[in-house]
C-alpha positions in Angstrom: -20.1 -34.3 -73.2 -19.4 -32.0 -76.6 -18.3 -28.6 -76.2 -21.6 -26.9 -76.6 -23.4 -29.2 -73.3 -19.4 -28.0 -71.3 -19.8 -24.6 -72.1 -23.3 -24.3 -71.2 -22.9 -26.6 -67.8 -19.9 -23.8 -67.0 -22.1 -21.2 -67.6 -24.8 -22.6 -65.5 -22.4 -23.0 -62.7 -20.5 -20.0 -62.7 -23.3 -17.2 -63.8 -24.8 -17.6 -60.1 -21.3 -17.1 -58.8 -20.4 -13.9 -60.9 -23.3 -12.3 -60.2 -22.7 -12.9 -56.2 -19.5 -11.5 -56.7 -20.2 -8.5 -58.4 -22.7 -8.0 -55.5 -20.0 -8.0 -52.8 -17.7 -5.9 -54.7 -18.5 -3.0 -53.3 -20.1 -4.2 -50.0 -19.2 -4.4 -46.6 -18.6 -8.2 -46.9 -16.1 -7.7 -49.3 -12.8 -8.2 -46.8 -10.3 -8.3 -49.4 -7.4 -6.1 -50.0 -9.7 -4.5 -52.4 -12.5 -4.1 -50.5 -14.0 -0.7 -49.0 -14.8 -1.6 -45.4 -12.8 -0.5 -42.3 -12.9 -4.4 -42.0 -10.6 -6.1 -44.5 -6.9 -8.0 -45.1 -3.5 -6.7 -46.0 -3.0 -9.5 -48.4 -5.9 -11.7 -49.1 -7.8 -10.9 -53.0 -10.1 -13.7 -53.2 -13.6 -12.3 -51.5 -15.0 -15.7 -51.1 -12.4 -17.1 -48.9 -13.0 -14.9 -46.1 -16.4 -17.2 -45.3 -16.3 -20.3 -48.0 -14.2 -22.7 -49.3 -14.5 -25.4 -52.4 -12.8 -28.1 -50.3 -13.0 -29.1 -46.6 -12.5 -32.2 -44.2 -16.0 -31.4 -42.3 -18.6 -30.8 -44.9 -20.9 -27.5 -43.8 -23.4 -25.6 -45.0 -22.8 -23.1 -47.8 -19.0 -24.9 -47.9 -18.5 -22.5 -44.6 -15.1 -22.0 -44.0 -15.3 -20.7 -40.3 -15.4 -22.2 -36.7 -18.6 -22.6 -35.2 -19.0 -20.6 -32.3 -20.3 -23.1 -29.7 -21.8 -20.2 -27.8 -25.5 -20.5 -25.9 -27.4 -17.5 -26.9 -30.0 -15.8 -25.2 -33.0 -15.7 -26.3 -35.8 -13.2 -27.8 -38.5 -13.3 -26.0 -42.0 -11.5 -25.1 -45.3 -12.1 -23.9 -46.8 -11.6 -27.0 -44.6 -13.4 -29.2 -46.6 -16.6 -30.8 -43.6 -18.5 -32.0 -41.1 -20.4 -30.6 -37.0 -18.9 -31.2 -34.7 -21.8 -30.1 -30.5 -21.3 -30.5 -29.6 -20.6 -34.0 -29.6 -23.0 -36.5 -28.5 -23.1 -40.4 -27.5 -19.7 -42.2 -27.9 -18.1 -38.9 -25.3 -19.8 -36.8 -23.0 -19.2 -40.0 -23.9 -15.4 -39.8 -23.4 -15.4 -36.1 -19.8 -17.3 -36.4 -18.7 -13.4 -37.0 -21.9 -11.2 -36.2 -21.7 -12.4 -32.8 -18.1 -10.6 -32.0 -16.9 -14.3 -30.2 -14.6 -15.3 -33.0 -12.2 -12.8 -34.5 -13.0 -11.8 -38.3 -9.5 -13.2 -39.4 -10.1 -16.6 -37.6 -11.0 -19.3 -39.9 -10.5 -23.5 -40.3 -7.5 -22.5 -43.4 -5.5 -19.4 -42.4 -5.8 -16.7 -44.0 -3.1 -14.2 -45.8 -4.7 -11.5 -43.3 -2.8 -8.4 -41.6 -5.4 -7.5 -39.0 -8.7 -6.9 -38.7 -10.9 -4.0 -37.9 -13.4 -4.8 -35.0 -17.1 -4.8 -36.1 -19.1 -1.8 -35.6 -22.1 -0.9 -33.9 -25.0 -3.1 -35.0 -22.9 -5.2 -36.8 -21.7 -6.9 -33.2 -24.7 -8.5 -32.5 -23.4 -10.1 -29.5 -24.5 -13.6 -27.7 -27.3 -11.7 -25.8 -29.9 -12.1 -29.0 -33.0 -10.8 -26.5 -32.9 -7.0 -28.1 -32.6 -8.6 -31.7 -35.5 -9.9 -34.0 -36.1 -13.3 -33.3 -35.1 -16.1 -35.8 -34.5 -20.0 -36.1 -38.2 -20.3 -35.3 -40.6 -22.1 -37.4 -42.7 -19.8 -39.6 -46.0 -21.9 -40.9 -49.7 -21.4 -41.8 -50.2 -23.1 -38.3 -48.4 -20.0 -36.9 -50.1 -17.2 -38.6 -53.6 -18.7 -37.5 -52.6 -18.5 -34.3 -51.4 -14.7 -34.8 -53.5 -13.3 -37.7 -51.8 -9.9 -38.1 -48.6 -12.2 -39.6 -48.8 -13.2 -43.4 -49.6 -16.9 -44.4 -46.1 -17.9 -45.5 -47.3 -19.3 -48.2 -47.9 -15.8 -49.5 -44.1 -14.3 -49.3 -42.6 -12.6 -51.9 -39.7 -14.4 -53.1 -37.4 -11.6 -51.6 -38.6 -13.1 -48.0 -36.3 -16.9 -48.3 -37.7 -19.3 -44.8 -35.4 -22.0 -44.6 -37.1 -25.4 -43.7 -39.7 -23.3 -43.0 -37.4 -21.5 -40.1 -37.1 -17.0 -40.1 -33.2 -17.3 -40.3 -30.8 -14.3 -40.9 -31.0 -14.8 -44.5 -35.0 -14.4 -44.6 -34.7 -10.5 -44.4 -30.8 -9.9 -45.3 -29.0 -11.2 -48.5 -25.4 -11.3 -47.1 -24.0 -11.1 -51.0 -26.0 -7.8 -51.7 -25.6 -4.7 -50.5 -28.1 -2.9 -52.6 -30.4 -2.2 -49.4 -28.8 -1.0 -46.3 -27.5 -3.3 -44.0 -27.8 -6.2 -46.8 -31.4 -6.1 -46.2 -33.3 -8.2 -48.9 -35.8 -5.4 -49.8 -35.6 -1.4 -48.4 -36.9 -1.0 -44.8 -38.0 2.6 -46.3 -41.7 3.4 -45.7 -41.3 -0.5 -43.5 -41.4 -1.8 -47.0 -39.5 -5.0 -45.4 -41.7 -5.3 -41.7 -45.0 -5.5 -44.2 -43.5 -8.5 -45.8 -44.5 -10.4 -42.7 -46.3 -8.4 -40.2 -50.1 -7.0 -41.5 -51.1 -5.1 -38.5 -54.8 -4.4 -38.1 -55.5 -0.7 -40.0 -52.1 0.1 -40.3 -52.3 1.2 -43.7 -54.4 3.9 -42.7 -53.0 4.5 -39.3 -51.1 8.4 -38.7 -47.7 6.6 -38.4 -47.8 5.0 -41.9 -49.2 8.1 -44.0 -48.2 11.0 -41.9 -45.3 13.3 -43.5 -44.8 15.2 -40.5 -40.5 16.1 -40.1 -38.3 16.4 -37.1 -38.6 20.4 -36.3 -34.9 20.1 -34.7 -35.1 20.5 -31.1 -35.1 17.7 -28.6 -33.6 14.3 -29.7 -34.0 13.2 -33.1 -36.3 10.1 -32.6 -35.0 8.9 -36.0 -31.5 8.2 -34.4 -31.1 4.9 -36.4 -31.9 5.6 -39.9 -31.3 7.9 -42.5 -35.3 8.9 -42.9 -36.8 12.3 -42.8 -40.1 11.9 -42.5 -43.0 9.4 -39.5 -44.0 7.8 -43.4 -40.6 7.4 -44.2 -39.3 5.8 -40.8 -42.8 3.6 -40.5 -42.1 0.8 -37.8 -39.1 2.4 -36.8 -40.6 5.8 -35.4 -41.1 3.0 -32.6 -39.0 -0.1 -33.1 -35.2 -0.6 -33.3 -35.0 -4.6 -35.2 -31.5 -4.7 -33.9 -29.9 -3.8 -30.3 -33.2 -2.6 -29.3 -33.1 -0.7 -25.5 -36.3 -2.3 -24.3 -35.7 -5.9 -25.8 -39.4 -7.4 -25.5 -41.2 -5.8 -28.2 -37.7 -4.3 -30.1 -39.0 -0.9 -28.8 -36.3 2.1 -29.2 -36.2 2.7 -25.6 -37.3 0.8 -22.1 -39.3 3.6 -20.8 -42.3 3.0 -22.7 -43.7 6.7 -22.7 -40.4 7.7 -24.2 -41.1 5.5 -27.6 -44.4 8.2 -28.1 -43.3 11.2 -26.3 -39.6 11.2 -28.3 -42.3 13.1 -31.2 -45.5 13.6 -29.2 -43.8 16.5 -27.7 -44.1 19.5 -29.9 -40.6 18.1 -32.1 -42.7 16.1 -34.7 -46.4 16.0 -34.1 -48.5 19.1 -33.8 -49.4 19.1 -29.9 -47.0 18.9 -27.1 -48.7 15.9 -25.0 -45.2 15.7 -22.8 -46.3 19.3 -21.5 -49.2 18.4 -20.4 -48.0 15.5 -18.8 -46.4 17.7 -16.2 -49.6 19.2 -15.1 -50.6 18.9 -11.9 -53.3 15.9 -12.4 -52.7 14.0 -15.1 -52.9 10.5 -16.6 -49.2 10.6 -15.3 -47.5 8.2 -17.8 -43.6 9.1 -16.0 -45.3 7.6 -12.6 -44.9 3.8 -14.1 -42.4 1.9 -16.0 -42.4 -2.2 -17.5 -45.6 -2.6 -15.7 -48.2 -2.5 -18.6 -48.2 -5.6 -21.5 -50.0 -5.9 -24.2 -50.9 -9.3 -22.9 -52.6 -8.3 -19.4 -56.3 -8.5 -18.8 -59.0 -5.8 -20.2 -59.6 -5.0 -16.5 -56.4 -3.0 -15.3 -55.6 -5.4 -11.6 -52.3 -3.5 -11.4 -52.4 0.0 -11.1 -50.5 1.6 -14.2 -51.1 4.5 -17.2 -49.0 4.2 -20.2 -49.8 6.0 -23.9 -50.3 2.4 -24.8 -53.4 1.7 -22.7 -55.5 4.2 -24.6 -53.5 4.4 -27.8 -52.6 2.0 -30.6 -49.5 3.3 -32.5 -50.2 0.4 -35.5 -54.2 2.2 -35.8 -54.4 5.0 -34.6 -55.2 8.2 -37.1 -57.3 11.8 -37.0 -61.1 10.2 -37.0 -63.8 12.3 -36.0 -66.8 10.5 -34.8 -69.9 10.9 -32.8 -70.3 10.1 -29.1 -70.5 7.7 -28.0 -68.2 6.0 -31.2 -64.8 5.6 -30.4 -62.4 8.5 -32.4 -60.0 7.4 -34.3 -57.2 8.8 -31.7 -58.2 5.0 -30.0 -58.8 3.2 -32.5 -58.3 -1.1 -31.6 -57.1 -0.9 -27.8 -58.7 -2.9 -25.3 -61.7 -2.7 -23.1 -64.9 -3.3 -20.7 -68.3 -3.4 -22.4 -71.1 -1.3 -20.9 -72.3 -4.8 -18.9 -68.8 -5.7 -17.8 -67.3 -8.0 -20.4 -64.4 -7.7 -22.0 -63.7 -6.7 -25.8 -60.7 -6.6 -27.6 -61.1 -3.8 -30.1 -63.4 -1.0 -28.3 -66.6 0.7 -30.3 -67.2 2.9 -27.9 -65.3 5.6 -25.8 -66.6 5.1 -22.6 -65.7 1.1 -22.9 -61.6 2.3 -23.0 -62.4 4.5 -19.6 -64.2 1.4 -18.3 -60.5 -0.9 -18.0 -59.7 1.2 -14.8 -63.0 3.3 -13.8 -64.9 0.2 -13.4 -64.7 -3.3 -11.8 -60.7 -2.7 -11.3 -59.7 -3.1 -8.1 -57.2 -0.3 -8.4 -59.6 2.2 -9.5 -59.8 6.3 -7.8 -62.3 6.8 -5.2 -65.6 8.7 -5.5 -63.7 12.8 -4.8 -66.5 13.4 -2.6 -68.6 11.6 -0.3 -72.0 11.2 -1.2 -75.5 9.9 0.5 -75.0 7.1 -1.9 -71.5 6.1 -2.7 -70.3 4.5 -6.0 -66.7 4.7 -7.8 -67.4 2.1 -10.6 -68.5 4.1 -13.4 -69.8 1.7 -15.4 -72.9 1.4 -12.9 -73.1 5.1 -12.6 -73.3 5.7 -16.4 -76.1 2.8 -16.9 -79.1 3.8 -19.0 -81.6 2.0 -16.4 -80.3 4.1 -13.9 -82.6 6.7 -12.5 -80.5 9.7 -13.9 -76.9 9.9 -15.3 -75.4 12.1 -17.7 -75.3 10.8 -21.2 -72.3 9.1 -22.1 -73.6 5.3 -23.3 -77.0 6.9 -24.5 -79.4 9.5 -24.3 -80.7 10.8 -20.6 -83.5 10.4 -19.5 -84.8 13.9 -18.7 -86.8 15.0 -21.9 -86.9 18.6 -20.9 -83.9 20.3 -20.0 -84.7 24.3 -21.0 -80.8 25.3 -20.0 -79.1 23.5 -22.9 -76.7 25.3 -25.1 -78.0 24.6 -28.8 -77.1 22.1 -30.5 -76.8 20.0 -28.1 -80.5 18.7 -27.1 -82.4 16.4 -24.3 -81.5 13.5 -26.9 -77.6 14.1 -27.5 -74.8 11.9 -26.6 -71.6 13.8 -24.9 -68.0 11.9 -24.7 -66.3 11.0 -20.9 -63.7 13.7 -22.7 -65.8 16.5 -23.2 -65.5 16.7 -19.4 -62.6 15.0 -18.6 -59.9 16.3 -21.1 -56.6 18.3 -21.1 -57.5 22.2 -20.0 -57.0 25.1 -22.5 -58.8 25.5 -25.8 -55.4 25.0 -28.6 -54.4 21.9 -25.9 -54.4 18.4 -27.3 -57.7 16.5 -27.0 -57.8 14.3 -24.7 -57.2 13.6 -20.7 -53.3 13.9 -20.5 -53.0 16.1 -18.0 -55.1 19.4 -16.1 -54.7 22.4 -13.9 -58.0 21.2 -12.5 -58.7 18.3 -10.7 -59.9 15.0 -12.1 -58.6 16.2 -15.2 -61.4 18.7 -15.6 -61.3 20.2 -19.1 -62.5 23.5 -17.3 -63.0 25.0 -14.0 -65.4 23.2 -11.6 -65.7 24.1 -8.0 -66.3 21.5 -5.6 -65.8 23.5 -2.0 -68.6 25.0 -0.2 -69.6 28.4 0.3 -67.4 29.0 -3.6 -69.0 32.7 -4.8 -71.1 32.0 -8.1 -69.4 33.0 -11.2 -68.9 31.9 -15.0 -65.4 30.9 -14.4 -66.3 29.0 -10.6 -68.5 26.7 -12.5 -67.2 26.9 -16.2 -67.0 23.0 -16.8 -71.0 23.1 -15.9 -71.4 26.8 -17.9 -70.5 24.4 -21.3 -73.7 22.8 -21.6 -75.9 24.7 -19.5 -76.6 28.4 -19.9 -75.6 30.5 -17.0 -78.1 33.0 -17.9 -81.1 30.6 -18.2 -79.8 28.3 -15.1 -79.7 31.7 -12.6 -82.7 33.7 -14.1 -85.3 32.5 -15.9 -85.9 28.9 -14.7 -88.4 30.3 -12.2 -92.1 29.2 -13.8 -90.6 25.3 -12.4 -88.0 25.9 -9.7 -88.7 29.7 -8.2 -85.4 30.6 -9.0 -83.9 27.5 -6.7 -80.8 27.6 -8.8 -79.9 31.0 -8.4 -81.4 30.5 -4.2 -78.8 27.8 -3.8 -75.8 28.9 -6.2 -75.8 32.4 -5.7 -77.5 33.2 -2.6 -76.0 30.6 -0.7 -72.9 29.8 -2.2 -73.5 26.3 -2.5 -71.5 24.5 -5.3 -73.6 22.6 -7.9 -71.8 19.3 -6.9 -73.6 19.6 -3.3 -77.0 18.0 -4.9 -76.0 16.9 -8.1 -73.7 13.9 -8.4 -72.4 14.3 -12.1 -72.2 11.0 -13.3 -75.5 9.7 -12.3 -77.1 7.1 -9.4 -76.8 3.5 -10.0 -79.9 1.7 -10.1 -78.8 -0.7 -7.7 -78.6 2.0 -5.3 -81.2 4.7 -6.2 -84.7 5.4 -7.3 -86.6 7.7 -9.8 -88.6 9.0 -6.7 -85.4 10.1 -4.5 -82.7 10.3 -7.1 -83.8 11.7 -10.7 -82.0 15.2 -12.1 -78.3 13.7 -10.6 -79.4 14.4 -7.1 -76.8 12.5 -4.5 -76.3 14.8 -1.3 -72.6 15.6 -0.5 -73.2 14.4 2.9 -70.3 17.1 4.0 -72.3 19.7 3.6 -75.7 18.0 4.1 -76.8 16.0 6.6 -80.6 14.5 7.8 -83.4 16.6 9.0 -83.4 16.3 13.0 -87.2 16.5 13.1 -87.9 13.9 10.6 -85.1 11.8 10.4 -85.1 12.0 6.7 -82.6 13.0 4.1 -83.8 12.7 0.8 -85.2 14.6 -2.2 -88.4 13.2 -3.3 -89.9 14.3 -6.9 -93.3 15.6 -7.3 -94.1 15.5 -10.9 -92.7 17.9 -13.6 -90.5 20.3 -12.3 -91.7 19.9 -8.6 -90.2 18.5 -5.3 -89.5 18.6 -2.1 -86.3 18.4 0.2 -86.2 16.0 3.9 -82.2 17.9 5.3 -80.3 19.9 6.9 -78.2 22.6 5.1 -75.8 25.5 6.0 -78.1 25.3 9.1 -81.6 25.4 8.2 -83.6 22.5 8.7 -85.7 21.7 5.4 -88.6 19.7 7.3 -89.4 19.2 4.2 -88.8 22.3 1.7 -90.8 21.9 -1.1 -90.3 23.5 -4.7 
């Protein structure tokens, strides 16, 4: 070989090498005397021998100078996780022959001129328990990422991303020989620059927790405990998710309880409304009541009763939408639910199909709050548009003239489950979280007999429906029979009207149109005929077969 071929096979061989070096320099992996780190030798100057060496009896990978651990891991694992981790293989066992904290940092198959050696620090000690760390030595292929389609065809990486034999190792998101990214990371977890690599969650792009620049206001915790970002854009996956040591270790989420992962910045501290506070109002969605009962892998219909953010919301999709009834906002965007006929559907496109996980064919479901002539607590069948009256949450009712509506809403609008049901207060976060008023009544609605008409008795109703119109100048259909019953009597609108509607399983148009469904506390059956009903008689006519607050209606006819 002439001199020209020698120097240019030297430089071929040693460029690769002097750039590694000059990479470790400065880094944490430098354990030299000249090194930087808390961790590093008395003695030793050569940064390489710490973890290689150029000749050894038992050939290894990478020339690894170091003992292998013989430790049995434990293992990542979830019930949504596709692939399959086994114990470390390749680069990661190497990694792990210190990372693990099993072997001392100064231990090594040639001995080392070494004084002592710091211990490792914090994440650094991964530990044998690898159940709160990513997962790795798992095969990542195109078979893989058909059966989870919100991870990138490998074949697609960048070049940053390194599988070996087609295995996530260590090495696929750190480069132990470059410490330009924290933590050695191969490219900046900043803005999850390093999580998108791999993972392509549905709409996360335009999701609140990838383009929101809302800051930590300074009271509370800081829920950005484990980086250096300032900002939800900033911090990306890790307003949620901790990659190493994570507290709840299925999912990497930042801690077990799974309300505290949304509540940590849903509280006031980061995003604009305080849903924590309403959480501690008297009814509520009561997230604190539950804890590692909910996964993202149980069925569409809820069988064990539980309520965590993450039933209604998705933190990967979720954003400020504003839609129109009965579309799903934005607030809900890709959760779970039951179709107005029953079925499941994995990505909802409608509000009233989220509601429909507990509030219909679940077993666990709340009862009917008051007992009716015809009872029904799946709201699914009370809500159905071939029922003979419900209010208008899948579609339009059915009654086409309805003189007490508050413009603009009209005999063909469509109203949300939450315009009813919703957190109490006008400033208070949309949304049923939590209520002074039961059933987690946006507003006031009295329920109790003999309650003394007034705006704020019956201001849940008083939304929709003018007060003035409803008490005074209905009487050219109804001879005033609003303001007879309401007023006069003192008889709550939920006595006759049930406010979801009648199921058409169960009722008729003849006995059961305008919401009426007896609260059979109050009313009871007409001793002389035996009857309890209302029967219709045509446009704004009927006539009443009960007995009421003691007067027999035998029938009463309007």
């Amino acid at each position: 070989m002439n001199r020209k071929k020698l120097f240019l096979t030297l430089i071929f061989i040693l460029c690769p090498i002097f750039l590694l070096a000059q990479g470790l320099i400065n880094s944490k992996h430098n354990l030299s005397v000249s090194g930087q780190s808390l961790a590093k030798s008395g003695g030793e100057s050569d940064m390489c021998r710490f973890c290689h060496t150029t000749h050894i009896s038992r050939p290894k990978p990478a020339q690894w100078r170091r003992n292998d651990t013989g430790q049995n891991y434990i293992l990542y694992n979830s019930s949504t996780i596709q692939a399959l981790p086994g114990q470390p293989t390749g680069s990661s066992l190497l990694c792990l022959s210190c990372h693990d904290g099993t072997i001392a940092l100064s231990s090594s198959e040639t001995s080392l001129a070494a004084n002592s050696l710091s211990m490792m620090r914090n994440k650094a000690n991964l530990t044998t328990d690898l159940s709160d760390d990513h997962p790795i030595s798992f095969t990542y292929n195109s078979t893989l990422a058909l059966r989870n389609t919100e991870l990138t065809d490998p074949a697609f990486l960048p070049h940053s991303i390194e599988l070996e034999n087609q295995k996530v190792q260590c090495t696929s998101c750190h480069d132990p020989h470059n410490q330009t990214y924290d933590y050695f990371l191969s490219v900046s977890y900043q803005y999850s620059e390093l999580c998108i690599q791999c993972h392509q969650m549905d709409n996360w792009n335009f999701s609140a927790h990838k383009i929101s620049n809302a800051t930590w206001k300074g009271f509370g915790r800081s829920p950005w405990f484990h980086t250096p970002y300032k900002t939800v854009e900033e911090n990306g996956c890790e307003n949620c998710h901790n990659p190493h040591g994570a507290e709840s270790h299925d999912r990497l989420l930042n801690f077990i309880r799974e309300e505290d992962n949304c509540l940590i910045c849903h509280n006031g501290s980061v995003a604009s409304t305080d849903i924590r506070a309403m959480q501690n109002k008297p009814f509520a969605h009561n997230v604190y009541t539950y804890n590692q009962i909910h996964d993202p892998a149980e069925e569409n219909i809820v069988r064990i009763k539980h309520v965590e953010c993450s039933d209604c919301h998705n933190p990967h999709s979720s954003k400020k939408l504003r839609t129109r009834p009965p579309l799903a906002e934005g607030s809900i965007k890709d959760v779970k639910g039951v179709d107005t006929n029953g079925n499941p559907v994995e990505k909802i496109r409608f509000q009233y199909e989220l509601c429909y996980r507990c509030h219909s064919e679940s077993a666990v479901k709340p009862g009917s709050p008051t007992s009716r002539q015809i009872e029904q607590s799946n709201v699914r069948l009370e809500f159905d548009l071939g029922n003979p009256s419900y209010h208008p949450i899948e579609g339009s009712g059915k009654n086409t003239n309805v003189p007490s509506l508050i413009l603009p809403r009209t005999e063909s609008s469509i109203i949300y489950c939450t315009n009813c049901h919703s957190s109490d207060g006008v400033r208070s976060p949309a949304g049923p979280h939590g209520s002074i008023y039961p059933h987690i009544l946006k507003f006031r609605y009295e329920t109790t007999d003999f309650t003394p008409e007034s705006y704020q008795s019956y201001e849940l109703c008083y939304q929709c429906h003018n007060r003035g119109i409803i008490l005074n100048s209905m009487e050219t259909y109804s001879q005033k029979i609003h303001r007879k019953h309401i007023v006069d009597e003192n008889t709550p609108c939920n006595v006759c009207h049930d406010p979801h509607g009648i199921s058409s399983a169960q009722g008729n148009a003849l006995n059961h149109s305008y919401l009426i469904n007896f609260d059979i506390r109050v009313v009871s059956e007409d001793p002389v005929t035996g009857k309890l009903e209302f029967n219709t008689l045509g446009k704004f006519t009927g006539s009443c077969y009960l007995r009421c607050h003691g007067k027999n209606h035998s029938p009463e006819t309007y």
